[in-house]
PDB file of N, H, CA, C and O in Angstrom:
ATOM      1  N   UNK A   1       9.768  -6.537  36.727  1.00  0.00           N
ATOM      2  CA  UNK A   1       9.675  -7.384  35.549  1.00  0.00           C
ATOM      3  C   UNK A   1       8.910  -6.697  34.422  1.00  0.00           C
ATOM      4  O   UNK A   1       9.315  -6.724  33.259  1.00  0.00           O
ATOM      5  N   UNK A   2       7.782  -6.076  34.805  1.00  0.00           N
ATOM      6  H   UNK A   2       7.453  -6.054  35.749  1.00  0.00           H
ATOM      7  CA  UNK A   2       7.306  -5.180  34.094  1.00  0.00           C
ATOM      8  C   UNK A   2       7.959  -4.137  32.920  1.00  0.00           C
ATOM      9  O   UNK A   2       7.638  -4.043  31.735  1.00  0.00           O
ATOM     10  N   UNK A   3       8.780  -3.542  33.522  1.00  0.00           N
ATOM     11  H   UNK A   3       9.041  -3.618  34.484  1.00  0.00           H
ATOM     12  CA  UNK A   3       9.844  -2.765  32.571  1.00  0.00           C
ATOM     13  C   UNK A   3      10.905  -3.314  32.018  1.00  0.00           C
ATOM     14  O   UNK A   3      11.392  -2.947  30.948  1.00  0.00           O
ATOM     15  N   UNK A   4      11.317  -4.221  32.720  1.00  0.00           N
ATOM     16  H   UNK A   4      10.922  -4.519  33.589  1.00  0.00           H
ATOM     17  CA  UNK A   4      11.862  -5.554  32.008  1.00  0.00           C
ATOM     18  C   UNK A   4      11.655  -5.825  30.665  1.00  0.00           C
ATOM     19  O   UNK A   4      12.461  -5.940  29.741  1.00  0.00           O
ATOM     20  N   UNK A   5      10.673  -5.893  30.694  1.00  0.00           N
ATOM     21  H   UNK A   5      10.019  -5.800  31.445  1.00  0.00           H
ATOM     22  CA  UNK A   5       9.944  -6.749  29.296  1.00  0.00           C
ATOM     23  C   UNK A   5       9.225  -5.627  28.344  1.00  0.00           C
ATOM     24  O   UNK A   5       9.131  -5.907  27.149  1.00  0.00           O
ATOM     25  N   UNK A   6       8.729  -4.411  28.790  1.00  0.00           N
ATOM     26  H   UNK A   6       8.806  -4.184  29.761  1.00  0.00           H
ATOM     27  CA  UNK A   6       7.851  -3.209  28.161  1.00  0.00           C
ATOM     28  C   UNK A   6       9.381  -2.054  27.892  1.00  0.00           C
ATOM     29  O   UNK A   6       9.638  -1.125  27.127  1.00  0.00           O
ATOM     30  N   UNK A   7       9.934  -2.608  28.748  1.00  0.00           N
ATOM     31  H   UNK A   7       9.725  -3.363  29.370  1.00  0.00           H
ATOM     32  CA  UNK A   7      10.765  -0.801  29.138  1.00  0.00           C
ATOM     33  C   UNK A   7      10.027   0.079  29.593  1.00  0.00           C
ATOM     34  O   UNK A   7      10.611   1.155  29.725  1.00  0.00           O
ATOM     35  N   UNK A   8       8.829   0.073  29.933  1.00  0.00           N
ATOM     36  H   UNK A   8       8.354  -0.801  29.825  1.00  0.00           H
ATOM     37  CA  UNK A   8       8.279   1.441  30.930  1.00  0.00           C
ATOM     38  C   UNK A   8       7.483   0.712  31.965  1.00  0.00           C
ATOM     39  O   UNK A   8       7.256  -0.497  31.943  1.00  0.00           O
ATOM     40  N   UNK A   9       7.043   1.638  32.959  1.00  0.00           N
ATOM     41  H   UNK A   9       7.227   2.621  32.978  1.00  0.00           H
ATOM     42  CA  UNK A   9       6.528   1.270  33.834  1.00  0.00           C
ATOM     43  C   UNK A   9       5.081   0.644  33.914  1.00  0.00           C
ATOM     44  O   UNK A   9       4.420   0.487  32.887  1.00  0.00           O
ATOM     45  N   UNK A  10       4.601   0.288  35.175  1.00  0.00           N
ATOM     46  H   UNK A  10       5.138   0.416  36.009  1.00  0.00           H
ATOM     47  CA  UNK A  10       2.872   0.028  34.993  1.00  0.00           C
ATOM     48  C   UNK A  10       2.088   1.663  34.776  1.00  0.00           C
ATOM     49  O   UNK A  10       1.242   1.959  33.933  1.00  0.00           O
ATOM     50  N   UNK A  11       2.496   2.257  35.490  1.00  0.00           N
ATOM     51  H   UNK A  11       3.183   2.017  36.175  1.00  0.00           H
ATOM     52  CA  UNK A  11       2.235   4.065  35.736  1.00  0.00           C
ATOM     53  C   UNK A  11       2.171   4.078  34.429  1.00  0.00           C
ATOM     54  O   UNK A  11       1.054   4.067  33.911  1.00  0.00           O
ATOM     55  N   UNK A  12       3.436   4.108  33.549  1.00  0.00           N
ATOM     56  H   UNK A  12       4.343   4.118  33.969  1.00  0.00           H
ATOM     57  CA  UNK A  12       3.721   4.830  32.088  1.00  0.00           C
ATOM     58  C   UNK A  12       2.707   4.097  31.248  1.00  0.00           C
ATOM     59  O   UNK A  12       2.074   4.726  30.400  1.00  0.00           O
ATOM     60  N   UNK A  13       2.434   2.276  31.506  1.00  0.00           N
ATOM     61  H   UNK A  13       2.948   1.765  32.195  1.00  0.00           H
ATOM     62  CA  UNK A  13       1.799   1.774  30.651  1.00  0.00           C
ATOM     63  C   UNK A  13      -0.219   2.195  30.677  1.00  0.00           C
ATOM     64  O   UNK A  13      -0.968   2.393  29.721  1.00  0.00           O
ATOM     65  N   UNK A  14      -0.441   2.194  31.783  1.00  0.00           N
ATOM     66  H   UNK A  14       0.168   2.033  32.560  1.00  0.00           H
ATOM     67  CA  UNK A  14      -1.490   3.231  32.562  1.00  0.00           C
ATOM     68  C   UNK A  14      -1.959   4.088  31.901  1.00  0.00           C
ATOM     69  O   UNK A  14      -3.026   3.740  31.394  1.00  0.00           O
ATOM     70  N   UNK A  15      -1.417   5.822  31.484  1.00  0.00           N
ATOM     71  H   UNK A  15      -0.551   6.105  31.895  1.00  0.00           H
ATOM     72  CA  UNK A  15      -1.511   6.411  31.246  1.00  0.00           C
ATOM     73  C   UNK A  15      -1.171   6.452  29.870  1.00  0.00           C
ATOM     74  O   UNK A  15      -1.601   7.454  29.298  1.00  0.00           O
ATOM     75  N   UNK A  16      -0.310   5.392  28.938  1.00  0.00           N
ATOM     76  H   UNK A  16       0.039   4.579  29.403  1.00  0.00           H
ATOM     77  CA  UNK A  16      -0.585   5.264  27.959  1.00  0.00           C
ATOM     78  C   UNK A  16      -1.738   4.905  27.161  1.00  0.00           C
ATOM     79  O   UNK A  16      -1.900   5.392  26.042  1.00  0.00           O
ATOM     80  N   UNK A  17      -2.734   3.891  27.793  1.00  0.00           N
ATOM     81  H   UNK A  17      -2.603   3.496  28.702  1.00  0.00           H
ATOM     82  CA  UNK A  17      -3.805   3.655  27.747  1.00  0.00           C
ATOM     83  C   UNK A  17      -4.596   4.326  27.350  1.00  0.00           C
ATOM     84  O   UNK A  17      -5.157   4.406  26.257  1.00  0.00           O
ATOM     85  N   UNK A  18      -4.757   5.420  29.235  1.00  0.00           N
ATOM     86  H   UNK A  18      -4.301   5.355  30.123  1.00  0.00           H
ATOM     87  CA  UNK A  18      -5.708   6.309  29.037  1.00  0.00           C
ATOM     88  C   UNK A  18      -5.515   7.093  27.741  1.00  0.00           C
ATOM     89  O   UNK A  18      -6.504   7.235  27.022  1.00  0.00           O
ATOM     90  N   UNK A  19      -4.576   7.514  27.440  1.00  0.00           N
ATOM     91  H   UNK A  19      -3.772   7.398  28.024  1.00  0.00           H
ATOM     92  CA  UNK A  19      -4.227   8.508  26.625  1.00  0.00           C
ATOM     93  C   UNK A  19      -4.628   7.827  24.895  1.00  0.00           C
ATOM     94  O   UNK A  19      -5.106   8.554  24.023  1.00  0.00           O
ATOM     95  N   UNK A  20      -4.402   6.747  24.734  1.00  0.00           N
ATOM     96  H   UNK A  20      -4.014   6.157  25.442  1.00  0.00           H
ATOM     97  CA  UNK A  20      -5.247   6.482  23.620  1.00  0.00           C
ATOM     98  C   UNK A  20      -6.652   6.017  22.951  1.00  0.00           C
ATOM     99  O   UNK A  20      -6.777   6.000  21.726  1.00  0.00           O
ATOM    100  N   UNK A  21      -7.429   5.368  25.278  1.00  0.00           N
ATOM    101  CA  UNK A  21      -8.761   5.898  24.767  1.00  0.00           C
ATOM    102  C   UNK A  21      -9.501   7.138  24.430  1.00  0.00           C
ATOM    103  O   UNK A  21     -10.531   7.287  23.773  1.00  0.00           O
ATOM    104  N   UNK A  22      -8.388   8.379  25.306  1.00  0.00           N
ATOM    105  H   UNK A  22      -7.551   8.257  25.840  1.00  0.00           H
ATOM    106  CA  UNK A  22      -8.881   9.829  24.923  1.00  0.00           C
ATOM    107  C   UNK A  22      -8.814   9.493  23.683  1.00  0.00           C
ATOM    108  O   UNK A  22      -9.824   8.890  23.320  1.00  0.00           O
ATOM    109  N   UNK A  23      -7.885   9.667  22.734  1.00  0.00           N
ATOM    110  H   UNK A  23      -7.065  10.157  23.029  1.00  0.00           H
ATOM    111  CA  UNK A  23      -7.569   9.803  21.430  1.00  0.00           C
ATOM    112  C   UNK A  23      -8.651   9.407  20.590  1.00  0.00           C
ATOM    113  O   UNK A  23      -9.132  10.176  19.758  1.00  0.00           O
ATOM    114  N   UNK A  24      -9.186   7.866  20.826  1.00  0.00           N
ATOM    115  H   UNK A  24      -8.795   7.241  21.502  1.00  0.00           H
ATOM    116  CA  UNK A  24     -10.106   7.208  20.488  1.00  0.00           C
ATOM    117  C   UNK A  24     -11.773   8.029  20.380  1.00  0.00           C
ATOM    118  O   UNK A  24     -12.639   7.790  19.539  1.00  0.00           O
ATOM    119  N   UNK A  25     -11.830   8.945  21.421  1.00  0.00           N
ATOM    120  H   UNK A  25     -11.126   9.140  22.104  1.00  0.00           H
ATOM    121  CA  UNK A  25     -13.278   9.016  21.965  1.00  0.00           C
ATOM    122  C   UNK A  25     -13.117  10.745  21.191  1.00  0.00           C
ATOM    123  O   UNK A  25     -14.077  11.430  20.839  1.00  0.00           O
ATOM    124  N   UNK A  26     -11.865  11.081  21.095  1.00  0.00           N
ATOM    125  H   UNK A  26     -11.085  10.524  21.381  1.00  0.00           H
ATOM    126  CA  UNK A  26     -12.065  12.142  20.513  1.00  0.00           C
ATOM    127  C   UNK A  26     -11.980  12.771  19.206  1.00  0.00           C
ATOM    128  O   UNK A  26     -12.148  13.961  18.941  1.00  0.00           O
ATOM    129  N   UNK A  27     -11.619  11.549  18.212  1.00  0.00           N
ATOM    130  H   UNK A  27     -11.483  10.582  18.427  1.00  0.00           H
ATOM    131  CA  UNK A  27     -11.732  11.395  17.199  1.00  0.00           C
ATOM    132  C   UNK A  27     -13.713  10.872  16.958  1.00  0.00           C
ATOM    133  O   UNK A  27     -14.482  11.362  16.130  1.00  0.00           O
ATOM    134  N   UNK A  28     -13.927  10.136  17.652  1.00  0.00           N
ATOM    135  H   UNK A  28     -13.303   9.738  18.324  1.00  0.00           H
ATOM    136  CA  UNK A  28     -15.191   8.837  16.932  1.00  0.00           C
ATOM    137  C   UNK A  28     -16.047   9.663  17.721  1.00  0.00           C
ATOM    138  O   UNK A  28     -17.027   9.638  16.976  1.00  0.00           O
ATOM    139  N   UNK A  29     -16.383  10.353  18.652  1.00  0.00           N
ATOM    140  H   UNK A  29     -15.587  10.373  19.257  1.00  0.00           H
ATOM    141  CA  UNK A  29     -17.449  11.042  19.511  1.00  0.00           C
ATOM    142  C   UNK A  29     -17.285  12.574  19.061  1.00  0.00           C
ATOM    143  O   UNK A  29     -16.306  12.963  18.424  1.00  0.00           O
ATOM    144  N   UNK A  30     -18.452  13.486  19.498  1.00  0.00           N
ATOM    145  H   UNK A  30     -19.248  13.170  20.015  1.00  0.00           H
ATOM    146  CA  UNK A  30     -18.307  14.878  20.223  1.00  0.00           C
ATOM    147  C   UNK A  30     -18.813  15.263  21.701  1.00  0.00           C
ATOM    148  O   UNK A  30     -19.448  16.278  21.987  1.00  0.00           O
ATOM    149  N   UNK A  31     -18.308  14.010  22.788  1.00  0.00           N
ATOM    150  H   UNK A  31     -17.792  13.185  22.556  1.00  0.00           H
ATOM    151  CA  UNK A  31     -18.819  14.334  23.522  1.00  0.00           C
ATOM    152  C   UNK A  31     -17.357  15.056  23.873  1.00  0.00           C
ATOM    153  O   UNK A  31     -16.198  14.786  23.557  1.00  0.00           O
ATOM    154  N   UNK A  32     -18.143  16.404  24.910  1.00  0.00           N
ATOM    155  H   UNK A  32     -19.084  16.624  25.167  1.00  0.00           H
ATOM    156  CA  UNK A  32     -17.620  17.332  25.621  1.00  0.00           C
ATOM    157  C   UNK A  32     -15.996  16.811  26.401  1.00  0.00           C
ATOM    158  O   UNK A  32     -15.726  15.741  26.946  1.00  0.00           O
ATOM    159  N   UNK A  33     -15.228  17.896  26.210  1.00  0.00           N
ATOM    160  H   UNK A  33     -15.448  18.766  25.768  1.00  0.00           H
ATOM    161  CA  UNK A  33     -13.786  17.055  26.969  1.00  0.00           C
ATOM    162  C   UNK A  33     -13.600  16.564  28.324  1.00  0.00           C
ATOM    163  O   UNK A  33     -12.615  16.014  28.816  1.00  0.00           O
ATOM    164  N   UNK A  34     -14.947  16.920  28.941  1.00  0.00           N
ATOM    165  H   UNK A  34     -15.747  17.366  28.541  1.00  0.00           H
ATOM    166  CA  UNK A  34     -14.706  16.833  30.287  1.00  0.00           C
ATOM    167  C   UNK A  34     -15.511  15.031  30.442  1.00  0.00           C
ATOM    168  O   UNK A  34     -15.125  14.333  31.380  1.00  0.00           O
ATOM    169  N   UNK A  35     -16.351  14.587  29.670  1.00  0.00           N
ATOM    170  H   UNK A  35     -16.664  15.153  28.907  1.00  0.00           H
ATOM    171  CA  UNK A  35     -16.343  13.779  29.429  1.00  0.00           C
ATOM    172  C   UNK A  35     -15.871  12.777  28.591  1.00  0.00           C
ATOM    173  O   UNK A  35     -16.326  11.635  28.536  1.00  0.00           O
ATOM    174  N   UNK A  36     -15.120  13.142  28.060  1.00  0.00           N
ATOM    175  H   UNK A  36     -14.750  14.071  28.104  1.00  0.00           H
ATOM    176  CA  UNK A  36     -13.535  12.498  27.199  1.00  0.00           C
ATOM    177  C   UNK A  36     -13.025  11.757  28.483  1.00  0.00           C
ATOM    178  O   UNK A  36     -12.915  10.603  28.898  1.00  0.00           O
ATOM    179  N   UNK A  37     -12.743  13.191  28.933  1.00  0.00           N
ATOM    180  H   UNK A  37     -12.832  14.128  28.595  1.00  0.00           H
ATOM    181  CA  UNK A  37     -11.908  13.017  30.053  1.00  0.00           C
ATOM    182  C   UNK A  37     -12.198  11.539  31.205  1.00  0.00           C
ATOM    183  O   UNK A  37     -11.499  10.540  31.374  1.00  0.00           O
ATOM    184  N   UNK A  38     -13.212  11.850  31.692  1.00  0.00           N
ATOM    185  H   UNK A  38     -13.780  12.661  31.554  1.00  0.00           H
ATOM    186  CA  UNK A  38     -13.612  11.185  32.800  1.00  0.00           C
ATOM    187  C   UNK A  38     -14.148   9.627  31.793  1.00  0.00           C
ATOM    188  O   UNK A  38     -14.352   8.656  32.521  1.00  0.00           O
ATOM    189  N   UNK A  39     -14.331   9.413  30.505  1.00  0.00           N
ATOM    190  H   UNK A  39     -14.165  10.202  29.913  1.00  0.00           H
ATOM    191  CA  UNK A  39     -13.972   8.133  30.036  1.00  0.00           C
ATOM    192  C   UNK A  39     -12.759   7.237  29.779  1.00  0.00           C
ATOM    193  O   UNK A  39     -12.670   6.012  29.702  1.00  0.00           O
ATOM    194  N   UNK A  40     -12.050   8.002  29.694  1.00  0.00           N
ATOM    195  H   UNK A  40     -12.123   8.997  29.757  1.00  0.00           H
ATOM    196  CA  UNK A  40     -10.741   7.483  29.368  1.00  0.00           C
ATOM    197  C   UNK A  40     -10.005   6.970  30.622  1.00  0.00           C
ATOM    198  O   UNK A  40      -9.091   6.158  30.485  1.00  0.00           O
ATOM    199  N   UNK A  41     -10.358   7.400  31.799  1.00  0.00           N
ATOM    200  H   UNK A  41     -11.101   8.061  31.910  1.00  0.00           H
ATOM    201  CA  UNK A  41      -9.896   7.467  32.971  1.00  0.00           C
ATOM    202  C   UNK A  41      -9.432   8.116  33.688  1.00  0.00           C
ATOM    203  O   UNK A  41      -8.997   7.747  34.779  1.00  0.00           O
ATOM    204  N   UNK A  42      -9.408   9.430  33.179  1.00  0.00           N
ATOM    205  H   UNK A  42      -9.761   9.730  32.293  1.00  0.00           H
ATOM    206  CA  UNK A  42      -8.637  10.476  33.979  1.00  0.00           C
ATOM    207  C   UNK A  42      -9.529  10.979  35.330  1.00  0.00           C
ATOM    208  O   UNK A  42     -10.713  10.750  35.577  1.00  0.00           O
ATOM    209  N   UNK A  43      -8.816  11.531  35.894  1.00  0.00           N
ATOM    210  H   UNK A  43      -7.854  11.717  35.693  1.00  0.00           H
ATOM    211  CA  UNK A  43      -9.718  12.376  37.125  1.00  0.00           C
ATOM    212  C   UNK A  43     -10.590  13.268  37.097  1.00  0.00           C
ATOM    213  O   UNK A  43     -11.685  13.237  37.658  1.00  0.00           O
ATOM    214  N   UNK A  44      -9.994  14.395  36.217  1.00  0.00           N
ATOM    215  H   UNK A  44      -9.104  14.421  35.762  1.00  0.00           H
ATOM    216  CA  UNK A  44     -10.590  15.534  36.094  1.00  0.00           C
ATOM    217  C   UNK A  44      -9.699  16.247  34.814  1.00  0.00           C
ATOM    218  O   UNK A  44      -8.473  16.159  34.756  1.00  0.00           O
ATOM    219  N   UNK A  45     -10.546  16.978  33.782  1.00  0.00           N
ATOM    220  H   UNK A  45     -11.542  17.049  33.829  1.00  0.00           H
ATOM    221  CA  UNK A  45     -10.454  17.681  32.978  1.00  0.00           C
ATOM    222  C   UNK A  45      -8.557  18.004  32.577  1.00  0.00           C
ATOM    223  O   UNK A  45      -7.815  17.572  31.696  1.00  0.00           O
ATOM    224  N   UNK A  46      -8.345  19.033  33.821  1.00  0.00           N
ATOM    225  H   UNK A  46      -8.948  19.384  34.538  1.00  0.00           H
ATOM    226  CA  UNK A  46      -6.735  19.332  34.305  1.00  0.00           C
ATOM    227  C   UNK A  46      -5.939  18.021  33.736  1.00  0.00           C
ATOM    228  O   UNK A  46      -5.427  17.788  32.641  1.00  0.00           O
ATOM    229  N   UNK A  47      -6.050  17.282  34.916  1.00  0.00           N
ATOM    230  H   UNK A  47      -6.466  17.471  35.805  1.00  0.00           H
ATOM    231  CA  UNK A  47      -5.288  16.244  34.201  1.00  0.00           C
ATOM    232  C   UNK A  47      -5.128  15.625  33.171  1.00  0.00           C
ATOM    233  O   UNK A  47      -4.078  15.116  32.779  1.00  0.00           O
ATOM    234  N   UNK A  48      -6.368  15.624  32.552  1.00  0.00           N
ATOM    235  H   UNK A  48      -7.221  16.038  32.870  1.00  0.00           H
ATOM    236  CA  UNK A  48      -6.556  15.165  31.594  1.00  0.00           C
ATOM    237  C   UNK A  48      -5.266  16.019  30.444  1.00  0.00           C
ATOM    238  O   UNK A  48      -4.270  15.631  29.835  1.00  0.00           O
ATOM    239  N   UNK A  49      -5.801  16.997  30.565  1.00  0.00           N
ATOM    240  H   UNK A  49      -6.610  17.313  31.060  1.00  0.00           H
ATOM    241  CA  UNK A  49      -5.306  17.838  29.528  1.00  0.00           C
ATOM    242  C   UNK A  49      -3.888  18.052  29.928  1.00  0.00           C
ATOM    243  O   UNK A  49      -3.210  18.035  28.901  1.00  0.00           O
ATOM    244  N   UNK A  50      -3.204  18.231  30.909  1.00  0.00           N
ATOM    245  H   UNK A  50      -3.755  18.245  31.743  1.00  0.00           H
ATOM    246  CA  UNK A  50      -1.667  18.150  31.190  1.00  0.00           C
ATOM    247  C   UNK A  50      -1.368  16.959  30.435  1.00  0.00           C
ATOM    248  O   UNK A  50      -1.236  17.155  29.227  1.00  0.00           O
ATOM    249  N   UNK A  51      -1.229  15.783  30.836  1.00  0.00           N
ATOM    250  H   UNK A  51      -1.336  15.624  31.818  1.00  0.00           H
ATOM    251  CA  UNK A  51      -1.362  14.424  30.409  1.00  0.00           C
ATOM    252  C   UNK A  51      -1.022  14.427  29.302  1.00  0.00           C
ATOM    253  O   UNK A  51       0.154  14.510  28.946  1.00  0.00           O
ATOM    254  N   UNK A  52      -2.584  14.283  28.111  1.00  0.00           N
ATOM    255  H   UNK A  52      -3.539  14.216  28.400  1.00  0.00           H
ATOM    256  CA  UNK A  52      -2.327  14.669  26.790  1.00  0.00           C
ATOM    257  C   UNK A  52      -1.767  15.062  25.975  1.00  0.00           C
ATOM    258  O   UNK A  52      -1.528  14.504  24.904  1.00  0.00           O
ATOM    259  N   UNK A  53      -1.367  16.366  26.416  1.00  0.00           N
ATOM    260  H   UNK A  53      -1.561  16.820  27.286  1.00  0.00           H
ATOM    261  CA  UNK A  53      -0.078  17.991  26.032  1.00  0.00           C
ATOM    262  C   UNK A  53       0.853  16.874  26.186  1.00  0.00           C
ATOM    263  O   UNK A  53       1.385  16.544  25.125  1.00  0.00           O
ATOM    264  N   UNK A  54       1.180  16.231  27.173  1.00  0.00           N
ATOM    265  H   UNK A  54       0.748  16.499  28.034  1.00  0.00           H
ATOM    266  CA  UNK A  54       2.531  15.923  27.315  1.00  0.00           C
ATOM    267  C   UNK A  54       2.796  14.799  26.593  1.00  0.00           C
ATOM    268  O   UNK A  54       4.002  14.561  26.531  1.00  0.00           O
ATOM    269  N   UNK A  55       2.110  14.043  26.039  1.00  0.00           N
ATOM    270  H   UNK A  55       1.130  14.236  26.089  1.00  0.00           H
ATOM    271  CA  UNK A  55       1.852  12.582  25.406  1.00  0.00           C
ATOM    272  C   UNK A  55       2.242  12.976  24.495  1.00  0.00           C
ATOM    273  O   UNK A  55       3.275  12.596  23.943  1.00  0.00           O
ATOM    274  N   UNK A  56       1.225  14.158  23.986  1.00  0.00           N
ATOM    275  H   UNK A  56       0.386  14.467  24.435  1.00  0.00           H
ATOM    276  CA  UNK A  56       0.544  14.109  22.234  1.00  0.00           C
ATOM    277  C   UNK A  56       1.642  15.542  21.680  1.00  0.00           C
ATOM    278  O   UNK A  56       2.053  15.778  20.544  1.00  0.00           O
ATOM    279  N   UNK A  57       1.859  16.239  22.857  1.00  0.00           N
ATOM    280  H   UNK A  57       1.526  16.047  23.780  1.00  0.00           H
ATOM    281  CA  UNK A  57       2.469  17.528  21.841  1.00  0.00           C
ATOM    282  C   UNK A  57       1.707  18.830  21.604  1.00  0.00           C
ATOM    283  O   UNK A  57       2.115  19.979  21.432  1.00  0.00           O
ATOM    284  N   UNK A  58       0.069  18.133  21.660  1.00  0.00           N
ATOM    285  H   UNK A  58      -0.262  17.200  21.800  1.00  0.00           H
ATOM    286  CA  UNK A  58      -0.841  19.192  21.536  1.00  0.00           C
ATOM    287  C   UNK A  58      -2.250  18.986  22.460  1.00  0.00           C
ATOM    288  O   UNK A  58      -2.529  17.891  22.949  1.00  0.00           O
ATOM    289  N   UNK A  59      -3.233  20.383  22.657  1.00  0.00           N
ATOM    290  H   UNK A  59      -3.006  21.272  22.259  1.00  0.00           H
ATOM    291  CA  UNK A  59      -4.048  19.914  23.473  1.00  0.00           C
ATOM    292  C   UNK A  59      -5.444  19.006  22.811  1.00  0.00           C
ATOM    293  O   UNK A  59      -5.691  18.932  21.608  1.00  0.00           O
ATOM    294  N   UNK A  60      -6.133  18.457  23.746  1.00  0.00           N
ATOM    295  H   UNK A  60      -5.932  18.517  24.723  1.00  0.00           H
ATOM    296  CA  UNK A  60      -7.124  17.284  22.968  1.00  0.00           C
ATOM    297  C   UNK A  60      -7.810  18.534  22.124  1.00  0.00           C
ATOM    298  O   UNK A  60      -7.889  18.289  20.920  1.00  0.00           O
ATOM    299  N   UNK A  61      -8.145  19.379  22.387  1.00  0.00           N
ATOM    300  H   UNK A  61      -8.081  19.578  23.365  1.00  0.00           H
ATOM    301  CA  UNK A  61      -8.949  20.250  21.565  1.00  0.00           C
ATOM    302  C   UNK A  61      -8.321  20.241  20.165  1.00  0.00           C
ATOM    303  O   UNK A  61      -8.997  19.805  19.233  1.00  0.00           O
ATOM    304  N   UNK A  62      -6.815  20.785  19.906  1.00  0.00           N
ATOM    305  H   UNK A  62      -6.266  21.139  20.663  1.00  0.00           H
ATOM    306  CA  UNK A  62      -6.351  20.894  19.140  1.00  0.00           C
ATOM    307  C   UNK A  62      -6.289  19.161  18.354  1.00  0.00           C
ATOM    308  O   UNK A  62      -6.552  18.993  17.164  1.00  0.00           O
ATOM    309  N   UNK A  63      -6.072  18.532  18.876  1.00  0.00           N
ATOM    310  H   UNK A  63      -5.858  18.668  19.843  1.00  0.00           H
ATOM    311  CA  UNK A  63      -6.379  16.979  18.188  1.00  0.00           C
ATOM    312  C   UNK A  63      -7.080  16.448  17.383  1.00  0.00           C
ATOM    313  O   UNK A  63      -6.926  15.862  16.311  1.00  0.00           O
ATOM    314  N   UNK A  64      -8.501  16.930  18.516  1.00  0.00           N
ATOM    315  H   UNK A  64      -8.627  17.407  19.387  1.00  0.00           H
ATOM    316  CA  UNK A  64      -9.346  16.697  17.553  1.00  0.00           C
ATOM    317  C   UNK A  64      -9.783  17.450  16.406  1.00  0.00           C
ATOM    318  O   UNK A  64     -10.367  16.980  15.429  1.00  0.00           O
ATOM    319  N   UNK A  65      -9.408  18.839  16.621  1.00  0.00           N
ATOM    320  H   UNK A  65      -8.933  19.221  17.414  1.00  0.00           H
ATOM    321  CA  UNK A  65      -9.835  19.935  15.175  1.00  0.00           C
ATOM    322  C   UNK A  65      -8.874  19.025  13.990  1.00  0.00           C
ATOM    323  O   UNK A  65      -9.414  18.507  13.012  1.00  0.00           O
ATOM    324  N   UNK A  66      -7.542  18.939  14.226  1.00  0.00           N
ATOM    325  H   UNK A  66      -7.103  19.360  15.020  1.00  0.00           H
ATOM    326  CA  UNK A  66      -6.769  17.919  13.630  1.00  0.00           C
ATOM    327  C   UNK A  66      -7.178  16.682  12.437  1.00  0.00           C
ATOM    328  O   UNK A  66      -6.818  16.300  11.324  1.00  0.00           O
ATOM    329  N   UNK A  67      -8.005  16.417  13.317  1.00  0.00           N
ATOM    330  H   UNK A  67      -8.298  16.726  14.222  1.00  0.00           H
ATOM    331  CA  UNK A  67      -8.866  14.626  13.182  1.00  0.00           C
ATOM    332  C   UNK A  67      -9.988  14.794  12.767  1.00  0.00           C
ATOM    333  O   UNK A  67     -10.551  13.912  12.118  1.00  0.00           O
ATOM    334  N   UNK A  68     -10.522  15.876  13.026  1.00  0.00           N
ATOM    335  H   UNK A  68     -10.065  16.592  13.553  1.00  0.00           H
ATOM    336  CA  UNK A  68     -11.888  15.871  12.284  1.00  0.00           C
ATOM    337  C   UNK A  68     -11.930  16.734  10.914  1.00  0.00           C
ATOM    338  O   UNK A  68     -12.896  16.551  10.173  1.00  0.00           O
ATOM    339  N   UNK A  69     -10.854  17.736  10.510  1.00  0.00           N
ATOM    340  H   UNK A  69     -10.069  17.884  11.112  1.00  0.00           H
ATOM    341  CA  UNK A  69     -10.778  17.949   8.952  1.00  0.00           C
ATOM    342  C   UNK A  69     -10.166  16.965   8.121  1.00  0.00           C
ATOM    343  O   UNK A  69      -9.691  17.283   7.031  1.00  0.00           O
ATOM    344  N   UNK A  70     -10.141  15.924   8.503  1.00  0.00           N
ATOM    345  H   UNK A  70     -10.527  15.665   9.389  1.00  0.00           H
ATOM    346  CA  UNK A  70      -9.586  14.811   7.767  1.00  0.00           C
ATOM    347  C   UNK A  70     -10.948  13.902   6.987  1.00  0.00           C
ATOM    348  O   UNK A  70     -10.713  12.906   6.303  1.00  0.00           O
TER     349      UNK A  70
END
């Protein structure tokens, strides 16, 4: 029913999440990515950053250099 109504999964909706409290914490913070990481919900760093790449297109590093000359 879930995808039903979203079109993606709980998994996809999940990791969408995470992926925009990273976004969130790495725009408005400088804390370190590995604690990005482990706020947003990820496991570990790795994942984190596979994840991201694959979300965003680019890595959180690159994001935030992005977001913060703005």
């Amino acid at each position: 029913r879930f995808r039903e109504t979203l079109g993606r999964s709980i998994h996809d909706e999940i990791r969408r999440a995470h992926v925009e409290q990273a976004k969130r914490l790495l725009v408005e913070t400088r804390e370190p990515l590995k604690v990005v990481a482990s706020r947003a919900g990820f496991r570990d760093p790795q994942q984190f950053s596979r994840v991201f790449r694959a979300a965003e297109g680019r890595t959180p590093q690159d994001f935030r250099r992005a977001h913060a000359e703005r």
